[in-house]
N, C-alpha and C positions, 0 to 999 in steps of 0.2 A: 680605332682612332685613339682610344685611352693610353694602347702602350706609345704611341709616337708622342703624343701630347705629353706623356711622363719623361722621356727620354731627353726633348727639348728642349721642358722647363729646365732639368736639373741640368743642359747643359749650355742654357743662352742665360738663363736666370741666377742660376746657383755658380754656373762660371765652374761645373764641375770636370775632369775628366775624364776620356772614354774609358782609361782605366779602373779611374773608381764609378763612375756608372755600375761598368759590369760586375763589378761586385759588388754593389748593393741593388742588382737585377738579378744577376744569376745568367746575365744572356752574353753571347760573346761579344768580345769587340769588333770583329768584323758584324755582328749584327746589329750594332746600335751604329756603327758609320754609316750601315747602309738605311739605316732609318732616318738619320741628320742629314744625309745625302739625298731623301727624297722628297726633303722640302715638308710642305702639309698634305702630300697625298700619300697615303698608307701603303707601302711598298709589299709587291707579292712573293712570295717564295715557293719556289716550284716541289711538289710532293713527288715523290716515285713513286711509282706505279710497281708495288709489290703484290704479291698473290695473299692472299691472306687463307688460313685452315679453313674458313666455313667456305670457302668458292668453291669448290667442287659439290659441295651438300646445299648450296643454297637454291638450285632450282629444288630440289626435292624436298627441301624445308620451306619454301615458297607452295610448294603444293600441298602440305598438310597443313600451312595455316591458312589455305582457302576453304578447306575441307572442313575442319575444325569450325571455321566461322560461319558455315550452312548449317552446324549442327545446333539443338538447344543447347542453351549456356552450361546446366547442369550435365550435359554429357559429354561435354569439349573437355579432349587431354590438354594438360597443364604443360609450362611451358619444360618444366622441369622433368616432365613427361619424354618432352620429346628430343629434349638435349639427352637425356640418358639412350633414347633410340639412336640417335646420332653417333655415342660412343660407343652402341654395339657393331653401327656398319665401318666404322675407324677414325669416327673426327676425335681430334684431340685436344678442339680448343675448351676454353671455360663458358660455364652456363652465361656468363656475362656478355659474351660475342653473341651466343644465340637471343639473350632477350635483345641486345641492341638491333638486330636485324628483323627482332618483331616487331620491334616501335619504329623501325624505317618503313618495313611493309604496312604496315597499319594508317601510319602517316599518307603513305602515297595511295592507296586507298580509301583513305575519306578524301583527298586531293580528285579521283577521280568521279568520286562520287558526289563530291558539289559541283567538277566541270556537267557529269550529265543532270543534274538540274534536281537529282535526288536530298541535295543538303538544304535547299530553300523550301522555308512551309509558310501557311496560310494561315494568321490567327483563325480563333474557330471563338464563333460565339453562340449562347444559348437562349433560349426562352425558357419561363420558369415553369416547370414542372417537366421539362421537354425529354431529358433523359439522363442518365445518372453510366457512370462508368466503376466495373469492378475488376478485382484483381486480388495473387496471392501473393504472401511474402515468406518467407522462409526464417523463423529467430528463434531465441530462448530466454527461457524463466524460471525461477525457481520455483516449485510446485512441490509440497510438502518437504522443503529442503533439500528438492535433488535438481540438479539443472536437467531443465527438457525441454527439447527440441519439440517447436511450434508448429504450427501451420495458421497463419493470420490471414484473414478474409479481410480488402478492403473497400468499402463500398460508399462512394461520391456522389455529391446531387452536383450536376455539371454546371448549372447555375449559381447557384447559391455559397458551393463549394462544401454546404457541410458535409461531413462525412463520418463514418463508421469503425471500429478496429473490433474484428470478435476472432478470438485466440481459438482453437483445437487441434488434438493432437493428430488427425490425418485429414487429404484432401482428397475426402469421398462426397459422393452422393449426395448423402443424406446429410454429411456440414454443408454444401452446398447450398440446398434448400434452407437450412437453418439458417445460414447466415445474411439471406435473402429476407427470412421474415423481421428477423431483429432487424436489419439494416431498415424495414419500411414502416416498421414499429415505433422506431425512433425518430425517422424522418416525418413519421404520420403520414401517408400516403401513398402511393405508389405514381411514377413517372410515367410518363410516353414510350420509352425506350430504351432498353439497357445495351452497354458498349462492352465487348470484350475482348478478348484474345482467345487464341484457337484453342483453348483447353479440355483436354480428355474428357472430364465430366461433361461437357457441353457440345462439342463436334467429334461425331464418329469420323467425317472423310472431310478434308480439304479439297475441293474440286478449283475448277479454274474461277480466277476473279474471285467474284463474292457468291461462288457458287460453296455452299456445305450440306452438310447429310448433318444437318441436329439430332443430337441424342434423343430417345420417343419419351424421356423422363424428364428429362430439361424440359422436356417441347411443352409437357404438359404441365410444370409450374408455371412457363411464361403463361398458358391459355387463362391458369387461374387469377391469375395478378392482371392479367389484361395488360401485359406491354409487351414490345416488340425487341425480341434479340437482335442486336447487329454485331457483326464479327470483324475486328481490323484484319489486314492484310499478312499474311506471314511477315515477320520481324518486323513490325511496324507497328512497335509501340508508342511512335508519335500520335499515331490514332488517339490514343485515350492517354493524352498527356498530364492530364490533372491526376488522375490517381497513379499514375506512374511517380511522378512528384511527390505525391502523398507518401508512397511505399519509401518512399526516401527521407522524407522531413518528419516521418513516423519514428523512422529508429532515432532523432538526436531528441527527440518532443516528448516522446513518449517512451518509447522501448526499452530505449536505455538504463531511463531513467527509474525502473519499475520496482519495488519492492517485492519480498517474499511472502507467497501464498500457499495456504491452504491446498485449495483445489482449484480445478478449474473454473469453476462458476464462482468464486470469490475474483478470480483475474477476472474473469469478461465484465461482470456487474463495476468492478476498478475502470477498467479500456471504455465504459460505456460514459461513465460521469466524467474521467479524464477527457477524453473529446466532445464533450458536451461545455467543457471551462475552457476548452481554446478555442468553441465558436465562439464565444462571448471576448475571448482576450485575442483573438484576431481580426487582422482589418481585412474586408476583401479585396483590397488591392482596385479592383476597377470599377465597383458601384461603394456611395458612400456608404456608412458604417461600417457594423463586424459582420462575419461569415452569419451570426446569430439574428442579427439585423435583417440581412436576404433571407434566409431560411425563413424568417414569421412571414415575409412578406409570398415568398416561394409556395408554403405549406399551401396556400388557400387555390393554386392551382395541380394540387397534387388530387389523383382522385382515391378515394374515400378507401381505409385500407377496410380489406376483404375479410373471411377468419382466415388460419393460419392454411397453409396447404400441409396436407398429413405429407408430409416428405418423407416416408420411410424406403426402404431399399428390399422386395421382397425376394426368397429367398425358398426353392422345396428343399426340405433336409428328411432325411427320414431316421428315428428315433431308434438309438440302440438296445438290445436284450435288458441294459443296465439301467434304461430309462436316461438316457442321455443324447444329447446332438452337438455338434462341434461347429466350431463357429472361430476364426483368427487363432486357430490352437491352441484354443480355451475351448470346456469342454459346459453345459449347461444342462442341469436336469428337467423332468418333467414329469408331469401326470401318468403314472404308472399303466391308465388304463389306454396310453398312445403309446407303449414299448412294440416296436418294428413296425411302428404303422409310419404310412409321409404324413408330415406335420408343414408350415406354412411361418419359416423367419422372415418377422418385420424387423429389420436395420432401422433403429433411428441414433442419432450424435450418440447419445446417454444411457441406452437401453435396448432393450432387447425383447419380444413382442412377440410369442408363439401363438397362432392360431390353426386350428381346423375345422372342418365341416362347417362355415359359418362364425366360431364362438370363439374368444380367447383363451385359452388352458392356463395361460401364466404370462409373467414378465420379470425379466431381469437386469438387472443394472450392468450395465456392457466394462467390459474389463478390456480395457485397450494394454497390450505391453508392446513397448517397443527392444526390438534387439532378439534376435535368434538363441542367444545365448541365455535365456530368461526360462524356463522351465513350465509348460503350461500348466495353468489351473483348472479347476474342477471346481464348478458354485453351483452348490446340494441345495434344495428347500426340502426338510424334510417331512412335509405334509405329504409331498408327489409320494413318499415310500409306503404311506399307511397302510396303504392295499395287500401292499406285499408281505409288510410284516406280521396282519392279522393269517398269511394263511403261514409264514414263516418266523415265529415268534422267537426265537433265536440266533436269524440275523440282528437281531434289536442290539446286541451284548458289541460285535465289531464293527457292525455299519458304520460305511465313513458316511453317510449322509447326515446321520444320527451324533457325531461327533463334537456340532455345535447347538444343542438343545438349549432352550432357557436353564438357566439356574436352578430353579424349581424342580423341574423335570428331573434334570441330572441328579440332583439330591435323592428324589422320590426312587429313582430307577438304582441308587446304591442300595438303599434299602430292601427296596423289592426282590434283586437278584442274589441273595441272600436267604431267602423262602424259596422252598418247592413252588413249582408254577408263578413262578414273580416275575417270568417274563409277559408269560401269556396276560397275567393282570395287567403288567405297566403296559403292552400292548394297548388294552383295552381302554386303560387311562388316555394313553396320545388319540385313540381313535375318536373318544367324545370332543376333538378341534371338529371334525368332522360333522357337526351335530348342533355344538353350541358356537358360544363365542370364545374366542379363544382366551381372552383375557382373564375370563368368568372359570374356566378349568384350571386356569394357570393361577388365581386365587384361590380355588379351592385344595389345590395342592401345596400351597403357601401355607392357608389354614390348617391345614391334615397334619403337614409337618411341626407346625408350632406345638398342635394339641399333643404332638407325641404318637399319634395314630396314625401313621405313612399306610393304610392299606383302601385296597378298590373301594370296600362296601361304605368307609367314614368319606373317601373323597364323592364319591356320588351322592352321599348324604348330605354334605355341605353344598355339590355343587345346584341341588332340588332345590334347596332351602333359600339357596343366591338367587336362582330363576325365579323361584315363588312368590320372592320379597319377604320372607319370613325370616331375613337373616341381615342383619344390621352390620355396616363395616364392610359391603359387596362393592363391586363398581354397578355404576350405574347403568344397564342392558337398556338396549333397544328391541321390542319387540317385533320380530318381524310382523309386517303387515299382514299376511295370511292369518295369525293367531292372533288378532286383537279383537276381543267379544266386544260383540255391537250392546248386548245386554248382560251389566255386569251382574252375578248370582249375589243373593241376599240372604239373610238367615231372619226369618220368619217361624214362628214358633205358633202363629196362631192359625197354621194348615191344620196342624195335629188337630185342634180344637175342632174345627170340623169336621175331620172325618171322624173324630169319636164321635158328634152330636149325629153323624148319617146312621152310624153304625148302634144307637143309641136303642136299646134293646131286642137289638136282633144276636145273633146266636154268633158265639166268638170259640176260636179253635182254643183248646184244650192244650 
């Protein structure tokens, strides 16, 4: 109606004609007569019915984006995908004809999916403490300067609306569980019931309805926490529409908006206090106050948080000739006296947790690298080697284990390997960690070296005198409890006195 309305004015009003109309329209003169010709109703014009390039491909481009659309989102080819597919089997037109036939198919299928009754939903309302809804998101941040790819856990009290963001770099297991404890940490309590979607970590098999096969590790943090998993419907993420929202109003609120960090635990403890300042600076929309407002009132029917669940991921590895076990193609040393034996990985977010027979051997800080192209590492402690190098004192000189020793050490062991037998000694110097404290050896070779005497017999003699207490400028030891006399010894001079007055003229050796 706009162009007839334009056409009119400038020619009942302006008194213009159909020749200059059309050129300042661009349209012809027989098309603006037939416009003034049809009065105030918008005259039609008939299209021909030509074939266009994508008709012959569009039943079969109609079937791969019904195909695509049953798939997860992260495994669905692109559109750009499949316009290149198209021009291997001979279409010729541009990528622009095939996305306009997506947005028509997409169109007439949400058309039919509101006629069958699937586009109409149910607000959904909660009681407080009743259940909480979780979910992941996918973003980046800068983490020592380098942009990395996240994995953000987001986790909602379905009432109250407060909610959680805790960043890590993969979605396993064992963030899973982590992310569960902080999220009740901060909530103080734990809900009724938690809402999810069908995620690997949590459902092994999708069976019919609300039939699932729960993971037996999932199953068993829910037992700890005392609340009930429920799982939405395949692609019905309206199920758990609040933190679906979340994942959205997270990236303009927060994500975005994030500075550069350290490390990881500098980001989460940032995501922990920033979501904590927009329960207070938001309103909850349908109970009065802020989200911060519900939640005090929420917390007091949350029930009482639990200790933490050990959520670790365990794991038999069994130990190389080299005293090593592999783990994300990074490789981790150990206790030399478990070389070829199985040993027992505990997975936790940050670390890393060998155990056997019972006892813990060690732990190490987990080295997550992302990208194939990244070159594995190797992290030595090397206390695990001592064993080996008292019977092999000359691996001590190229051991890569040995390669990042204290300062001290390093200093002591140039000297020493300079002497006959200055392995076998600086040997015997690392082997006293084994014995003392370590701090207490690593002063006394501090001391050795200042005095000028870098050898075994002055560092043992400082390191007596440090344990003794006879030696002033030591750090301060802790005795272990096995050696701490109930009766401390005393120097009394007036024993002697008596046994000379027993012995008092009886018969004395010669």
């Amino acid at each position: 109606m706009g162009l007839l309305n334009l056409i009119r004015r400038m020619y009942l009003r302006e008194n213009l004609s159909i020749r200059e109309i059309a050129r300042r329209t661009g349209l012809s003169r027989n098309t603006i007569a037939k416009h003034l010709a049809a009065g105030t109703i918008e005259p039609k014009f008939a299209t021909p019915d030509r074939p266009g390039k994508l008709d012959p491909f569009a039943e079969r481009l109609a079937g791969w984006l019904k195909t695509e659309a049953a798939r997860p989102r992260k495994q669905r080819r692109t559109l750009k995908q499949m316009h290149a597919d198209l021009v291997v089997l001979g279409f010729t037109g541009s990528y622009n004809r095939v996305a306009a036939f997506a947005r028509s198919w997409q169109a007439d299928r949400q058309r039919e999916q509101q006629t069958a009754g699937r586009g109409t939903f149910v607000p959904l309302a909660f009681r407080p403490g009743e259940a909480f809804q979780f979910d992941w998101s996918e973003d980046y941040a800068a983490l020592g300067g380098e942009r990395t790819k996240l994995q953000v856990a987001h986790i909602k009290l379905a009432h109250s609306r407060a909610f959680l963001l805790r960043a890590y770099l993969l979605q396993t297991h064992e963030m899973l569980f982590d992310a569960h404890w902080h999220g009740f940490r901060v909530f103080g309590g734990v809900p009724g019931r938690g809402i999810y979607d069908n995620m690997k970590t949590a459902v092994d098999r999708v069976g019919r309805g609300k039939e699932r096969q729960v993971n037996i590790r999932f199953l068993a943090m829910t037992n700890h926490y005392v609340f009930e998993p429920e799982f939405c419907n395949p692609a019905a993420g309206w199920e758990k529409g609040q933190v679906e929202k979340n994942v959205r109003d997270s990236r303009h609120q927060i994500l975005q908006a994030m500075p550069g960090f350290p490390d990881l635990s500098a980001l989460n403890a940032w995501l922990e206090q920033r979501c904590q300042d927009l329960w207070r600076e938001t309103a909850h929309g349908t109970l009065p106050g802020s989200i911060a407002d519900v939640w005090a009132e929420e917390r007091t029917a949350l029930m009482p948080l639990p200790v933490a669940f050990d959520g670790f991921v365990e794991l038999g590895k069994r130990v190389s000739p080299t005293c090593l076990i592999s783990f994300e193609r990074n490789r981790y040393s150990v206790p030399s006296s478990f070389a070829n034996r199985p040993v027992s990985l505990r997975v936790y977010p940050d670390r890393l947790v060998l155990a056997a027979e019972g006892n813990v051997l060690c732990e190490h800080a987990r080295v997550i690298q992302r990208g194939h192209h990244l070159p594995p590492r190797t992290i030595y402690d090397w206390r695990h080697y001592l064993a080996v190098i008292q019977r092999k004192p000359g691996a001590l000189r190229n051991g890569a284990p040995f390669a990042d020793l204290p300062p001290a050490f390093r200093q002591l062991q140039d000297h020493m390997v300079r002497r006959t037998g200055g392995d076998r000694e600086m040997v015997d110097i690392l082997a006293l960690v084994l014995h003392h404290d370590e701090q207490a050896v690593l002063t006394a070779v501090e001391l050795a070296l200042v005095e000028g005497v870098p050898t075994k017999t002055h560092v043992l003699n400082i390191l007596h005198r440090l344990v003794d207490g006879k030696m002033t400028g030591g750090p301060d030891l802790d005795t272990p409890e096995a050696l701490v006399l109930h009766r401390e010894p005393e120097a009394n001079v007036d024993r002697y006195d008596g046994l000379r007055a027993r012995s008092a003229g009886g018969r004395h050796a010669s």
